[in-house]
N, C-alpha and C positions, 0 to 999 in steps of 0.2 A: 575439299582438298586436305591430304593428311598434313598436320603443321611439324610435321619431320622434316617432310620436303623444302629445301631451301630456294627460294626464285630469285634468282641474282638479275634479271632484270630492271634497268630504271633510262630512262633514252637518252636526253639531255644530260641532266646533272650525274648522270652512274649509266653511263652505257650496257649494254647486254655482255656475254662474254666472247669467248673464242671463236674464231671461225671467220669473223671478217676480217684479219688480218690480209686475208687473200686481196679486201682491195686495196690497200696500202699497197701489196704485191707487182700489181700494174701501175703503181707512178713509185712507188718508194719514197719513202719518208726523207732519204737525201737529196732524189730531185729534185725537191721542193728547195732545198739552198741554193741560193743565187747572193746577187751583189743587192738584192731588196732587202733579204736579213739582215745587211748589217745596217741600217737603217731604223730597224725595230730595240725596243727597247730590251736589256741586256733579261732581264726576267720575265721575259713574254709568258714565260710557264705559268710563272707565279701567276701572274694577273688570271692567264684563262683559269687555273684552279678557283682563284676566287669568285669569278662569273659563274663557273661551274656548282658552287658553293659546295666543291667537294671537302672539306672541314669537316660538315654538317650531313654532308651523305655517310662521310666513313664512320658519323657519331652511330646512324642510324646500324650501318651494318656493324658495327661490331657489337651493335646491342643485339641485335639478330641473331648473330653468329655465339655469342655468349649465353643464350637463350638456349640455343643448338645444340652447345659444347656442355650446359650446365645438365640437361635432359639425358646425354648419353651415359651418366652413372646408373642411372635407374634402369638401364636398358644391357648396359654390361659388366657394372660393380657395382650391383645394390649394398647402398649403404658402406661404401668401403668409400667414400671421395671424400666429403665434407669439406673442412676449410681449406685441405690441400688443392683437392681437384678444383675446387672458385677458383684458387691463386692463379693455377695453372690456366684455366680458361681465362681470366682477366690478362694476364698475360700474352697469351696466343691473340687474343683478341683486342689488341691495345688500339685505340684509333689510331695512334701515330704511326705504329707499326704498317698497318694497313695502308694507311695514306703515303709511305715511305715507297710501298709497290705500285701502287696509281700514279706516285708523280715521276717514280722511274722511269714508267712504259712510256708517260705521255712526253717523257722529256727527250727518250730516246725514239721515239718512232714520230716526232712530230717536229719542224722547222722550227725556228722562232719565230718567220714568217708567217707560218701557218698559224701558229698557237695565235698571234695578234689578229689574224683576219677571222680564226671562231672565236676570239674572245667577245670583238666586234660585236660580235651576231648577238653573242649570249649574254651579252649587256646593252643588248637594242631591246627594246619595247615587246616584242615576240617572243623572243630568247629569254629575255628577263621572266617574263609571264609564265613561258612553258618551264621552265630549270624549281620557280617557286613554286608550281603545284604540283607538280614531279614530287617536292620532297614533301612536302605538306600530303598527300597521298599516300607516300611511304609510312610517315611517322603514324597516319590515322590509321593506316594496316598494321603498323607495330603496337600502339597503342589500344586501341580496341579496334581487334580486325572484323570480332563476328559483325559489328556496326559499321564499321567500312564498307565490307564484303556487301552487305544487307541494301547499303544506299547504293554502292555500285550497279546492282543489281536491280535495284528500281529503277537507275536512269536507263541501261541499258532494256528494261524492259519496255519504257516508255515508247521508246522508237528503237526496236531488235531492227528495222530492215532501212532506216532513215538514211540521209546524209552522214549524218555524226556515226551509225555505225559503220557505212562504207568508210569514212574514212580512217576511222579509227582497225578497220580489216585493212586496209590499203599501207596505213602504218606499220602493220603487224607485216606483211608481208613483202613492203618494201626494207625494208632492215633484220626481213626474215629472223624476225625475235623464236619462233619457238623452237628452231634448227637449233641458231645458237645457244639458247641454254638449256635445252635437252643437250648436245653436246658441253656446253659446260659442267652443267652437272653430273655428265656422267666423269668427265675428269677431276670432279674432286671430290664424285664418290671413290673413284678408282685410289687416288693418291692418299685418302682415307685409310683403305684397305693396305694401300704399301706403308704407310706410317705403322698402323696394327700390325705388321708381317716385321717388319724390321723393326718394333719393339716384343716380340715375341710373343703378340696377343693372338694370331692363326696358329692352326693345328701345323706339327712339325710337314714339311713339303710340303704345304699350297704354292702353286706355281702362277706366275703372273697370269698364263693361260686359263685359268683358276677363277684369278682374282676378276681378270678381264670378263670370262662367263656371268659370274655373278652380276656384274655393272649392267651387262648389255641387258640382260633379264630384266632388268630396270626402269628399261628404255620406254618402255609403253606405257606404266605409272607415271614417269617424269612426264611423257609427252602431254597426255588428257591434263596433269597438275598443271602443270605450263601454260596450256591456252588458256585453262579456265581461269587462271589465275589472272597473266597479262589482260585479258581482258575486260576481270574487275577493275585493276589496276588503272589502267590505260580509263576507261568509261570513270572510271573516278579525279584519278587526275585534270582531264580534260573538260571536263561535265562550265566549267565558268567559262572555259576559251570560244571564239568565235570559230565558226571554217574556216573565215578567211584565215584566221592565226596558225590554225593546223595544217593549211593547205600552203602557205609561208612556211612553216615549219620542214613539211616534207620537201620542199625547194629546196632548203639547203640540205636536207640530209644524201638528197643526190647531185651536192655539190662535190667540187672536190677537195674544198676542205672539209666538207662536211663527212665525206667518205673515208678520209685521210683519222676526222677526230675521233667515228667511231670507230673505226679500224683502233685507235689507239689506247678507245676506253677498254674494246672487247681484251686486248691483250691486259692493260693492265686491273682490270679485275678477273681474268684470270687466272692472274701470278697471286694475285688476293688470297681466292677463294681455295687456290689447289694448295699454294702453302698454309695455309690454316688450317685446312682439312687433313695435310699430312702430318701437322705439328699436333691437333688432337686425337689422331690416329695412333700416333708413335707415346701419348702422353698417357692416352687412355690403358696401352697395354701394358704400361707401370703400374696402373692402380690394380688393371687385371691379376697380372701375374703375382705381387708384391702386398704382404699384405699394411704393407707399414710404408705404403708409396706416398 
C-alpha cells in the first residue's frame, strides 16, 4: 500500500467516514430526545468520548496526518518549507483542533440519551476490549507499520478462510468500511485540491469539474489501498478478542444506538479529515507560489 494514501478508518474508538450518515437519516438524531434525556447526566458526550478514548485516537491521527502534511513539501516545494511549513502542519494538525470537530458531530447528531446508552456498551467488558485494541493496532501501524502490516498478515494467513476471517469479512461489510472511506477519501482528496485552487497553487481555470475528474481517477487505488489495508488492520486489532466478543460487537453495531453512533463518528471525522485536507491544500500553495511563505 503506498503510505501517501491516508486510511481514516478505526470502528469503535474512531469510526470510518461519510456516508452513513444515511442511517441516522431513518431515525434522526432528534428522535432519539424524549423525556429519558433528561434523566441522563448533563455531559453524556463527555463521558462517551472518554470510553471512546478519543483523546488518544485524535493523538494518533494527528500524528498521521502530520506525517502526511510534513511529506507534501518534497512532493510540491522541494526544500522551500522548513520550519515554516512544520509550524503550519503542527498547527492544522493540533489534536485539540481535531477532537474540537469529533466532539461537535458527536454532540450534534447524537441524544444525550444515546451518547449514555453507547457509552454503556464501550465501558462494558466487550466495548472496553474492542475500543483498546483498536487503538493499540493503530499506534503499532503508526509506529512500525512494516512490523504491523507483517504480523497482520501472518494471523490472517494462519486461518485466510476460518471463522475469524468470516467474521472479520462480515465486519467489513456490515458497516461497509471500504464504500466509506473510499468515499471519504475521495472527499478530502477533493477538498485538498480546493484548498490548492483557492490559494493559487492549480494552473489558472481548473474547474471543480476538473478538480472532481482528477479524484474520481483515484478511486480504484483508494479502493484495493482500503481493503488491503482494513484488513491488516482489522486481523491485527482483533487477533486477542474471542468470536464471541466480535460477534457481541457486531450486535451492537446493528443496534440502533450503535447505528446512530457510527453514523455520528462517520460525520465527525469527516469534518476532520476534509477540513485538514483543505487547510493543507490552501497552506501548501503559499509555500508553492511564495518564495519567502
Amino acid at each position: 500500500m503506498k503510505k501517501s494514501i491516508r486510511i481514516f478508518a478505526v470502528v469503535l474508538c474512531g469510526a470510518a467516514l461519510a456516508g452513513a450518515a444515511a442511517w441516522a437519516g431513518s431515525t434522526g438524531p432528534g428522535t432519539a430526545k424524549s423525556e429519558q434525556s433528561e434523566t441522563v447526566a448533563p455531559d453524556a458526550h463527555g463521558a462517551l468520548m472518554a470510553a471512546a478514548k478519543a483523546d488518544a485516537l485524535m493523538q494518533v491521527i494527528a500524528t498521521e496526518g502530520a506525517r502526511h502534511g510534513m511529506g507534501l513539501e518534497a512532493a510540491l516545494f522541494p526544500g522551500r518549507g522548513g520550519a515554516g511549513w512544520a509550524r503550519r502542519v503542527s498547527v492544522i494538525q493540533a489534536p485539540e483542533r481535531l477532537m474540537g470537530h469529533l466532539a461537535e458531530a458527536l454532540r450534534q447528531e447524537l441524544s444525550p440519551a444515546d451518547a449514555d446508552a453507547i457509552r454503556e456498551f464501550l465501558s462494558g467488558p466487550v466495548g472496553a476490549r474492542v475500543v483498546a485494541r483498536e487503538l493499540e493496532a493503530r499506534r503499532a501501524l503508526l509506529d512500525v507499520p512494516s512490523e504491523a502490516e507483517a504480523e497482520a498478515q501472518r494471523v490472517a494467513e494462519a486461518e485466510p478462510e476460518g471463522p475469524r476471517g468470516a467474521l472479520i469479512a462480515e465486519m467489513i461489510e456490515t458497516l461497509d468500511l471500504v464504500t466509506i472511506n473510499v468515499s471519504g477519501g475521495m472527499n478530502a482528496n477533493y477538498a485538498f485540491y480546493k484548498g490548492l485552487g483557492d490559494g493559487g497553487g492549480l494552473r489558472d481555470g481548473m474547474t471543480d469539474a476538473e478538480m472532481l475528474a482528477i479524484v474520481r481517477g483515484q478511486e480504484a487505488e483508494l479502493r484495493t489501498a482500503v481493503g488491503a489495508w482494513l484488513q491488516d488492520y482489522l486481523t491485527l486489532a482483533y487477533a486477542p478478542l474471542s468470536d464471541t466478543d466480535l460477534r457481541e460487537y457486531l450486535a451492537f453495531t446493528r443496534s440502533a444506538p450503535g447505528r446512530r453512533y457510527m453514523a455520528a463518528m462517520f460525520q465527525g471525522f469527516g469534518r476532520v479529515f476534509e477540513a485538514t485536507s483543505y487547510d493543507l491544500g490552501r497552506a501548501a500553495a503559499e509555500f508553492m507560489t511564495h518564495e519567502d511563505a
